[in-house]
C-alpha positions as semicolon CSV with decimal commas, in nm:
position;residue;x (nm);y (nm);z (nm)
1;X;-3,121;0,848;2,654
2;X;-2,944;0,954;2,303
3;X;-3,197;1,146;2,069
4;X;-3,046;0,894;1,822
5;X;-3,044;0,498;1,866
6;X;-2,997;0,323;1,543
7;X;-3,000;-0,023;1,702
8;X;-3,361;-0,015;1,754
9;X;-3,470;0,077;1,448
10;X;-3,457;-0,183;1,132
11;X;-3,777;-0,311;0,908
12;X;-3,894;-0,565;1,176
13;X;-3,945;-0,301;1,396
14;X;-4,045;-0,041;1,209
15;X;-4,363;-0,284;1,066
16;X;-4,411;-0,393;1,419
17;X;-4,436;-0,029;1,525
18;X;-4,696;0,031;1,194
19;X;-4,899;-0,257;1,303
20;X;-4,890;-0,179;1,664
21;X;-5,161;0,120;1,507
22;X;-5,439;-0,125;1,440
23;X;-5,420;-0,097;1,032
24;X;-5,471;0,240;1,054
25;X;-5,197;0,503;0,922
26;X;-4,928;0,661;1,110
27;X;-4,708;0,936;1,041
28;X;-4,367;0,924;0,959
29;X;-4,344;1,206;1,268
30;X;-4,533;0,993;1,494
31;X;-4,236;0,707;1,402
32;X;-3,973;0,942;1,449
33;X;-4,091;0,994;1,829
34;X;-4,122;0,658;1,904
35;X;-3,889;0,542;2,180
36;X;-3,942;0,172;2,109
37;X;-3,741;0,281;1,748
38;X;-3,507;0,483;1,973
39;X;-3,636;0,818;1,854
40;X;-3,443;0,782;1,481
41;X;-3,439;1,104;1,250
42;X;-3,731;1,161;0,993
43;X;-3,520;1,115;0,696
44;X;-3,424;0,763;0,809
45;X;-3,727;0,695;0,871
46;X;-3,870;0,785;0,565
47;X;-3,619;0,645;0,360
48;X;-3,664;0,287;0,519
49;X;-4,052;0,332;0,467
50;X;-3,987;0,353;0,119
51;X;-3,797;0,064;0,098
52;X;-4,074;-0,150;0,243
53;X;-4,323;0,028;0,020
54;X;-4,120;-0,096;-0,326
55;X;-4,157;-0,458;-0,175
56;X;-4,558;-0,422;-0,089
57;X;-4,536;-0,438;0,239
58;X;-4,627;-0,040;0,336
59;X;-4,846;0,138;0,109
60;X;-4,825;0,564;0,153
61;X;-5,119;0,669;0,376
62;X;-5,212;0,991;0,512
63;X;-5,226;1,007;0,888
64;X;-5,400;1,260;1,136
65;X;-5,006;1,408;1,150
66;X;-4,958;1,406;0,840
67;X;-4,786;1,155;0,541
68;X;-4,745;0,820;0,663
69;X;-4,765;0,461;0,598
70;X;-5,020;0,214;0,647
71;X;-4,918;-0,181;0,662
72;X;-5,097;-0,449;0,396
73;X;-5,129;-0,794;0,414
74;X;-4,833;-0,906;0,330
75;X;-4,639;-1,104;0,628
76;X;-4,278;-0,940;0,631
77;X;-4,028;-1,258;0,744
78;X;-3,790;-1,034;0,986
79;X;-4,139;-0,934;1,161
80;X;-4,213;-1,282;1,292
81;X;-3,859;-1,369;1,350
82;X;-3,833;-1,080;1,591
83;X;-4,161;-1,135;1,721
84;X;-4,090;-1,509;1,834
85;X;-3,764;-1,433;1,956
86;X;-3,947;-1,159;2,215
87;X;-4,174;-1,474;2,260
88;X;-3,914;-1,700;2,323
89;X;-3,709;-1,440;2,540
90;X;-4,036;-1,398;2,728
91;X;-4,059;-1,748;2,853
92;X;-3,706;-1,783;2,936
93;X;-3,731;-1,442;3,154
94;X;-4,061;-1,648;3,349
95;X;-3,888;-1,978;3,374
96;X;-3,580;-1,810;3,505
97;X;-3,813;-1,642;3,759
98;X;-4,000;-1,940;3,804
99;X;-3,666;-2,107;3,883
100;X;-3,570;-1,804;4,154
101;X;-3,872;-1,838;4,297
102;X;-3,811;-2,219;4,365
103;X;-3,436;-2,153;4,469
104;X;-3,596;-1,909;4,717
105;X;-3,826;-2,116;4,876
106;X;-3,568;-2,420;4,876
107;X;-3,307;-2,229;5,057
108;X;-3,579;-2,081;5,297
109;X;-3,668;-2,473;5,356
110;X;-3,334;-2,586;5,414
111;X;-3,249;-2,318;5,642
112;X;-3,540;-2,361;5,877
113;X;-3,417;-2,733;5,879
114;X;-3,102;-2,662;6,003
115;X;-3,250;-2,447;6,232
116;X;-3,519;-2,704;6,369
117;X;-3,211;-2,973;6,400
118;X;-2,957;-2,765;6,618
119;X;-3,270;-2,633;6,808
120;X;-3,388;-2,986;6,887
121;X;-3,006;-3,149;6,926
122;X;-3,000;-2,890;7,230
123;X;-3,296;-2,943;7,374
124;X;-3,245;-3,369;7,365
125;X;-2,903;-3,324;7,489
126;X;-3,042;-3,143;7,777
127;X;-3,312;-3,415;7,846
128;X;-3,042;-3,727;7,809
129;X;-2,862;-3,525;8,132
130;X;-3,158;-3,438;8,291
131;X;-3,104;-3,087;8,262
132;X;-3,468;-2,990;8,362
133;X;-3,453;-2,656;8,347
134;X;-3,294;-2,611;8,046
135;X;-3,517;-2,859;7,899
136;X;-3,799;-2,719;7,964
137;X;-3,715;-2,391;7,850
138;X;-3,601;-2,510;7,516
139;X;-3,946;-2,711;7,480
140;X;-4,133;-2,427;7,535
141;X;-3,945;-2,206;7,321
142;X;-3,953;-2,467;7,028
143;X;-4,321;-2,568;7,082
144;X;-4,399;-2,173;7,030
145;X;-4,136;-2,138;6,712
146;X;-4,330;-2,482;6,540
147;X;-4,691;-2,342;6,596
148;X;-4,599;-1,960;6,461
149;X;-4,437;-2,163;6,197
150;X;-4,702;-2,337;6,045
151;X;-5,054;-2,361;6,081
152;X;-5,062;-2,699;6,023
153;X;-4,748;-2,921;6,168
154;X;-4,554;-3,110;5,852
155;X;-4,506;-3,484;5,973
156;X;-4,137;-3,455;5,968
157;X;-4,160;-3,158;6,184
158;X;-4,367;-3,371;6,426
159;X;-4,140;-3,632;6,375
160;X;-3,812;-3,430;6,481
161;X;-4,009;-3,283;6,756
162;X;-4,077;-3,615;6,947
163;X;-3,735;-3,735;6,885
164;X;-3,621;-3,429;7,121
165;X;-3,719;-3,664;7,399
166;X;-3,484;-3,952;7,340
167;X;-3,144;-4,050;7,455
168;X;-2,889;-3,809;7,288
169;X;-2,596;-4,031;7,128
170;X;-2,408;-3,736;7,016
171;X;-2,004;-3,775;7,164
172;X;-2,069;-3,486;7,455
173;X;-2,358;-3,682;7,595
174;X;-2,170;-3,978;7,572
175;X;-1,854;-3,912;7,751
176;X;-2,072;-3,719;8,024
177;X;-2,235;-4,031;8,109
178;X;-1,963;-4,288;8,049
179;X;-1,700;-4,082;8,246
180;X;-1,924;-4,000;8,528
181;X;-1,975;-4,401;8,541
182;X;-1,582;-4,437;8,516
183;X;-1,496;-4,179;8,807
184;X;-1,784;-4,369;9,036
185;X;-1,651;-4,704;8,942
186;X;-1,260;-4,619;8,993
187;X;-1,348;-4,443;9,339
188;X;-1,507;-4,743;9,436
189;X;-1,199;-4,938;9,353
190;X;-0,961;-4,667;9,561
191;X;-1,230;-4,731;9,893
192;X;-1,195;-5,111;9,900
193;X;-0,843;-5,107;9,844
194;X;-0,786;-4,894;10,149
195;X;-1,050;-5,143;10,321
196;X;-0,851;-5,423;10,249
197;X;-0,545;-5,509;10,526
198;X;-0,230;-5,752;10,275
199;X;-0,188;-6,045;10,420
200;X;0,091;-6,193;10,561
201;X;0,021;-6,566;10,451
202;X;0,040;-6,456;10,070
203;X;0,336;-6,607;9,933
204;X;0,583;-6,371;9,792
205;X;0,591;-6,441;9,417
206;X;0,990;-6,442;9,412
207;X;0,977;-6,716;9,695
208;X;0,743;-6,921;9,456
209;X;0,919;-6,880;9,115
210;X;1,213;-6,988;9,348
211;X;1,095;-7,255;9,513
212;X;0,939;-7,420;9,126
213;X;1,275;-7,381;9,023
214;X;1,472;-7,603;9,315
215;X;1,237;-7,846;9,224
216;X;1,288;-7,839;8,836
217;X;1,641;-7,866;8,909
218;X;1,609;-8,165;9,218
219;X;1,398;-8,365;8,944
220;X;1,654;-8,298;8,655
221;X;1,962;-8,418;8,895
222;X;1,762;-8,701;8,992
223;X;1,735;-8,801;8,611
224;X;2,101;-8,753;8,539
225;X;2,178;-8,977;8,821
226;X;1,952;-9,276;8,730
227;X;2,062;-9,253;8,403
228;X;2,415;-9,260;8,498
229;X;2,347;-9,551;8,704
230;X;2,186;-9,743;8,407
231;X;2,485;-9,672;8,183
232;X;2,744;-9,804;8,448
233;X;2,550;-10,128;8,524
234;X;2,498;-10,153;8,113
235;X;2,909;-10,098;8,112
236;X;2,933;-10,431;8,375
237;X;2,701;-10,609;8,232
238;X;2,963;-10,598;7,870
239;X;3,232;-10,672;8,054
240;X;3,091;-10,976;8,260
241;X;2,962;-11,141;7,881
242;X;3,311;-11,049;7,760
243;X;3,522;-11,238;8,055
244;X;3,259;-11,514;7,983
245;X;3,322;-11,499;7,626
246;X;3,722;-11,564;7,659
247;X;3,677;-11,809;7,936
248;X;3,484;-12,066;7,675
249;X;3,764;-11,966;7,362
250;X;4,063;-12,075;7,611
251;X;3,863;-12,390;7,705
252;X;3,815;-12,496;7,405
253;X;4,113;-12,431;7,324
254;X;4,278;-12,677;7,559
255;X;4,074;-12,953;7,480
256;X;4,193;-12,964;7,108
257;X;4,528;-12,997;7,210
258;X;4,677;-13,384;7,273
C-alpha cells in the first residue's frame, strides 16, 4: 500500500476516526498512522483538524501521544452521510449474498432434477421392454442415490420414483414395440401367402372388364336398332295419312264438277 492515500482521508472520516476513540482524545500522530485514513502526512492532518476546530466540531485536546483533538457534540452532516451510505452498502453486500446463496441452492436443485429425470427415463424405458436386468440394476442404484440424498423423501421425488415403473411413451420405446408388432404381423402375412395354392376358377380381371364391355355395347346396339325401327314405322305411318289426305282432296274434287 502507498504511505500516502488522499482518497481516504476527508472530514467525514477524519471525525469518524476521532469518534471511533470513545470521546476521548487522540493524537494527531495516532491519525497519521491510521490505515482506515490511508496513512496521510501529519501536516494534512493537522491542518484539516483545524478546520473542523474553527466550525466547533473538534476542540484541541491533549492525548497520551501527544496534541490532539477530541470530538464535541456537535453532529458534522458529511459524518452521517458517509455513515449511512456504509449502512446502506452493507445491506446491499448481504442481500447480494443472500441472493448467491439462493442462486446456489436453485441451481444445485435444478441440477439434481435433471439428474433424477434422465436417471428414472432409463430405468422406465428398461422396464416398458422388460429389460430385467438392467432394470433392476438401475432401481437399485437409484433407490441408494434417493436415500443418501435425503433423509426424508420430498413427495415429488417419491412421485418420479414410482412413475419409473410405468409404460415408457418416449419415441425409442415406441417404435421397439410397434415395429416388433409390424415384423410379426407382415411375416405372418408372407406364411399364408405361401400356404395359399391361386386358383384356377378366379376369373381373370381382363376377361371380366371384357366381357362387361360386350355387353354394354350388345345393349347399346340393341337400342339403336329399336329406335331405328320406331322412326321408320313413324316415317310410314306420315306417308299412309298423306296418300289418305290427297285421296279425299281429288274426291272432292270430282264431285264439284257438273
Amino acid at each position: 500500500m502507498k504511505r500516502t492515500d488522499p482518497t481516504r482521508l476527508n472530514e467525514a472520516t477524519l471525525m469518524r476516526a476521532v469518534l471511533e476513540r470513545g470521546g476521548k482524545p487522540v493524537a494527531y500522530k495516532t491519525l497519521a498512522e491510521l490505515e482506515a485514513l490511508g496513512r496521510p502526512p501529519r501536516p494534512t492532518v493537522e491542518t484539516l483538524c483545524e478546520s473542523l476546530i474553527e466550525r466547533s466540531y473538534l476542540v484541541p485536546a491533549v492525548a497520551a501521544k501527544g496534541n490532539g483533538v477530541q470530538a464535541t457534540t456537535k453532529e458534522h452532516p458529511g459524518l452521517w452521510a458517509l455513515l449511512i451510505s456504509e449502512h446502506l452498502a452493507g445491506v446491499d453486500a448481504a442481500r447480494t449474498a443472500d441472493a448467491a446463496g439462493a442462486r446456489d441452492t436453485l441451481r444445485d436443485l435444478v441440477s439434481t432434477s435433471i439428474f433424477f429425470k434422465k436417471a428414472a427415463r432409463e430405468a422406465r424405458c428398461a422396464w416398458t421392454r422388460a429389460d430385467d436386468d438392467l432394470y433392476g440394476e438401475l432401481a437399485a442404484q437409484l433407490d441408494a442415490w434417493i436415500a443418501k440424498q435425503w433423509e426424508t423423501t420430498p413427495a415429488w421425488v417419491a412421485r418420479r420414483r414410482r412413475s419409473v415403473e410405468t409404460l415408457c411413451r418416449c419415441f425409442d420405446c415406441q417404435e421397439y414395440g410397434d415395429g416388433a408388432r409390424r415384423h410379426e404381423e407382415v411375416k405372418r402375412k408372407m406364411e399364408a401367402g405361401k400356404r395359399e395354392e391361386p386358383s384356377a376358377e378366379t376369373p381373370d380381371p381382363a376377361d371380366v372388364l371384357d366381357e362387361v364391355m360386350t355387353e354394354e355395347m350388345e345393349t347399346d346396339l340393341k337400342t339403336q336398332h329399336e329406335l331405328q325401327a320406331q322412326v321408320e314405322a313413324i316415317g310410314a305411318g306420315h306417308e299412309a295419312l298423306a296418300a289418305q289426305v290427297a285421296a279425299l282432296i281429288k274426291q272432292n274434287g270430282n264431285e264439284t264438277q257438273p
